[in-house]
N, C-alpha and C positions, 0 to 999 in steps of 0.2 A: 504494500500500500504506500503511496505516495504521500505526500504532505498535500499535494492539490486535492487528491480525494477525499478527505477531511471535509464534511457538510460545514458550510457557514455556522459559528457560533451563537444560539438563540440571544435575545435579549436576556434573559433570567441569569445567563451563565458570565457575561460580560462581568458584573459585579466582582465577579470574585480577583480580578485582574488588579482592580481597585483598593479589594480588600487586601491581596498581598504586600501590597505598599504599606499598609500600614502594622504588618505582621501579623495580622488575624488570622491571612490561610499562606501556608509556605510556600516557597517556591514552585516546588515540585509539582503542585497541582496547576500552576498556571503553564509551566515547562509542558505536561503532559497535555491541558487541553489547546492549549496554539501550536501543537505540529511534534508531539513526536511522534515520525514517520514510522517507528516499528510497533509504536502499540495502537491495537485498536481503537478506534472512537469509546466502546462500550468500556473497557478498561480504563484509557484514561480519565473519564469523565466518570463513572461511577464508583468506581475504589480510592483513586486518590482523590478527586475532588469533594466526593459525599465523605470519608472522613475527616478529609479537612476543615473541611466547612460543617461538620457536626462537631470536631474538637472544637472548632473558633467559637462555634454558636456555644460550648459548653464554658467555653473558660467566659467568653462576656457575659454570662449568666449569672456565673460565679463572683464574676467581680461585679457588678452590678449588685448582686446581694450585698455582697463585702460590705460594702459599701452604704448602704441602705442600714442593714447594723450600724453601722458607726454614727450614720447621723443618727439613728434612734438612740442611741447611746448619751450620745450627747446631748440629749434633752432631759436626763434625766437628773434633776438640781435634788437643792437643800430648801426643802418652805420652812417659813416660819408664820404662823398664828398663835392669836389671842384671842379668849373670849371679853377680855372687857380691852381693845385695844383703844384707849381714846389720852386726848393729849391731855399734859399734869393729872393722869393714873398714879393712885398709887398704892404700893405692893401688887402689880401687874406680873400675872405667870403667863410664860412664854414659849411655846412647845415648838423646838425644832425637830423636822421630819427630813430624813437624809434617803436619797431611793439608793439601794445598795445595786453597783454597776458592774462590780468585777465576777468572774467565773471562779476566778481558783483566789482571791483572800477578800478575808471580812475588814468593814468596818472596823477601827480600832482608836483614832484620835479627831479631834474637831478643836483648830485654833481658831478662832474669832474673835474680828476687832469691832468695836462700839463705835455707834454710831456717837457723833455728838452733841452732847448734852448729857451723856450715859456716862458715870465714871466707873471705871471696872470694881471700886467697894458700895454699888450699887445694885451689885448684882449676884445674887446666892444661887446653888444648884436646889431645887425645887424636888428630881426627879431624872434616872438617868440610868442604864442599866446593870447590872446585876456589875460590884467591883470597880465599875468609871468612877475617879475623882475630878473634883471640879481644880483651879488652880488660878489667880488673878493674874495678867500679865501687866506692863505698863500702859498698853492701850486698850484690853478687853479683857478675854478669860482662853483657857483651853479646858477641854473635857474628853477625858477617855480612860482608858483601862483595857484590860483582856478583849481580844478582838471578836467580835462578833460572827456565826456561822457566815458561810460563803451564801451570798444570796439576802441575807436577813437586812433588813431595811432598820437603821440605829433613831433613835426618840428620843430626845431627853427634853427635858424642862426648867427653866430657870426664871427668879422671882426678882422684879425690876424693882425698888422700894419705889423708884418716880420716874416717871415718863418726862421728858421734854416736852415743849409748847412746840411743836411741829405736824406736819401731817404726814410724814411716811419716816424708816427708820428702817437705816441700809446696815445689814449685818453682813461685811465682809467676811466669808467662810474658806478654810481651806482643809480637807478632812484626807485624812491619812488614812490607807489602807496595810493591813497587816504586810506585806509585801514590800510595804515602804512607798508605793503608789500615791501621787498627794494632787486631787482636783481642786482644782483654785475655783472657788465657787464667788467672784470677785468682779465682774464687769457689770455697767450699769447702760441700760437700753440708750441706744444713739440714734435720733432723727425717729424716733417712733419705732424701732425696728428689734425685737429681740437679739439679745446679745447669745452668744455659744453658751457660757459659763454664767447665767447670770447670778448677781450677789439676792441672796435673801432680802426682802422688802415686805416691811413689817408698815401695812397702811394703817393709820389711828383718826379718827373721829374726833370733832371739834372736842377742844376742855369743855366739864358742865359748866353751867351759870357760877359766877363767883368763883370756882377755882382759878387761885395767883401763884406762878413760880414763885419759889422760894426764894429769898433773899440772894444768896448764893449765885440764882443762877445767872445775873446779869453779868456776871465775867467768870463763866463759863471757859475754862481750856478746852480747846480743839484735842479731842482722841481721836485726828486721823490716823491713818497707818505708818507704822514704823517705815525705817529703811530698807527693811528685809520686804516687807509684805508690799511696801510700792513698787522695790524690784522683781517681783510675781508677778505684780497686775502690767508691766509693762511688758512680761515677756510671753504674757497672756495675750496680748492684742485685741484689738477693739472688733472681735465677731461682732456678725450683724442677725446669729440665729441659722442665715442660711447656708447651704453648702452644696456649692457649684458641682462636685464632681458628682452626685446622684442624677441629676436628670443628664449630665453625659452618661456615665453607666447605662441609664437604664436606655439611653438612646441607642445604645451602640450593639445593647443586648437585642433590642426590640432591631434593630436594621439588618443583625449576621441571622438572627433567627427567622425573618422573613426571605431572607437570602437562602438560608438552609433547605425552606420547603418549597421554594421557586425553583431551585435544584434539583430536589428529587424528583418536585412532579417531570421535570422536565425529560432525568433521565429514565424515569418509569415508560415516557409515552418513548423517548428514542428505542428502548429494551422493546417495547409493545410494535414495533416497524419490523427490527432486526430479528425477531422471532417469529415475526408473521408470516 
């Protein structure tokens, strides 16, 4: 057989010429279906091309998933709620809820920095699992102990004597996993837009009638973050929530897998000639 005898290649099969370029389907499958002169059309087109192009279709699938985990992943933060959260509260209990994200270690430590107007001997442990101690730092507190089963989602609780005159109350979090693993739960929303990591946001409800800050509070020190925890949040970067490599994934999954079965039918109806 000649290389001139080779039938024109269909539209369906053309793609894959495409895809090689970009190392989806190897070589060999493009080598075989544009002229090699000693193997048959039926050969080259159905054994090397269809597993080519069923391995490419499997790996973009695969990474598409990959992927799709990881941003699911990544949505999963630290809440914190109150049932009486309103501004000049006082002795307000405060239950952080952390989603446990890793496979193979537990929850094990939670450093956090105070929001301000919060001084870290303003704040007692309430409530917190089985052997966690609580500890004051110079801008907040840390809490933990014996790490938590793999999977298990960590709670504890702490008691604010006074709430500041504000309406929301940003708990910088960055929690440790037994593995040594540490998510910086530390960015705050940009232009309206969910951040990756976002910090705990504790919303509060106007003060009642007649409650006045305390004397004290009109010179109030700032408990922002140390120099350790702003060089975190800088090497955290300003996520916006979204992440661009999923809808590639899943584009590229969804393109080879349309490819894959424009393929076979193709070489199903060529196989249905040459045995007829």
């Amino acid at each position: 057989m000649s290389t001139a005898s080779i039938p024109p290649l269909p539209g369906p099969v053309r793609p894959v010429v495409e895809a090689s370029r970009t190392g989806l389907v190897h070589d060999g499958c493009v080598t075989a279906v544009l002229g090699a002169a000693t193997v048959s059309r039926e050969n080259a087109v159905s054994v090397l091309c269809s597993r080519a192009v069923a391995r490419a279709a499997t790996i973009a699938a695969s990474t598409a998933a990959a992927v799709a985990l990881t941003a699911t992943a990544a949505l999963a933060h630290v809440e914190v709620e109150s049932d009486n959260a309103r501004a000049l509260g006082t002795d307000v209990t405060v239950t952080f809820t952390a989603e446990a994200e890793s496979s193979t270690a537990g929850l094990a430590n939670f450093r956090v920095v105070l929001p301000e107007g919060i001084s870290p001997g303003d704040v007692t442990l309430a409530d917190a699992p089985a052997g966690w101690t609580f500890a004051a730092t110079t801008d907040g507190y840390t809490v933990g102990g014996p790490a938590l089963a793999v999977g298990q989602d960590a709670v504890y609780k702490v008691t604010i004597s006074r709430l500041p005159n504000t309406d929301e109350l940003v708990f910088k979090t960055l929690e440790t996993y037994s593995d040594g693993h540490v998510d910086r739960w530390i960015e705050l929303p940009q232009n309206g837009s969910e951040p990756a990591h976002p910090a705990p946001v504790l919303k509060l409800t106007p003060a009642s009638p007649g409650a006045t800050p305390p004397a004290s509070s009109t010179a109030v020190t700032s408990t922002g973050p140390t120099g350790s925890v702003t060089a975190v949040a800088s090497t955290a970067g300003d996520g916006d929530g979204s992440s661009p490599a999923v809808p590639i994934a899943v584009g590229v999954g969804v393109a080879v897998g349309v490819l894959a079965v424009a393929g076979a039918r193709w070489w199903r109806r060529g196989r249905g000639r040459s045995t007829g």
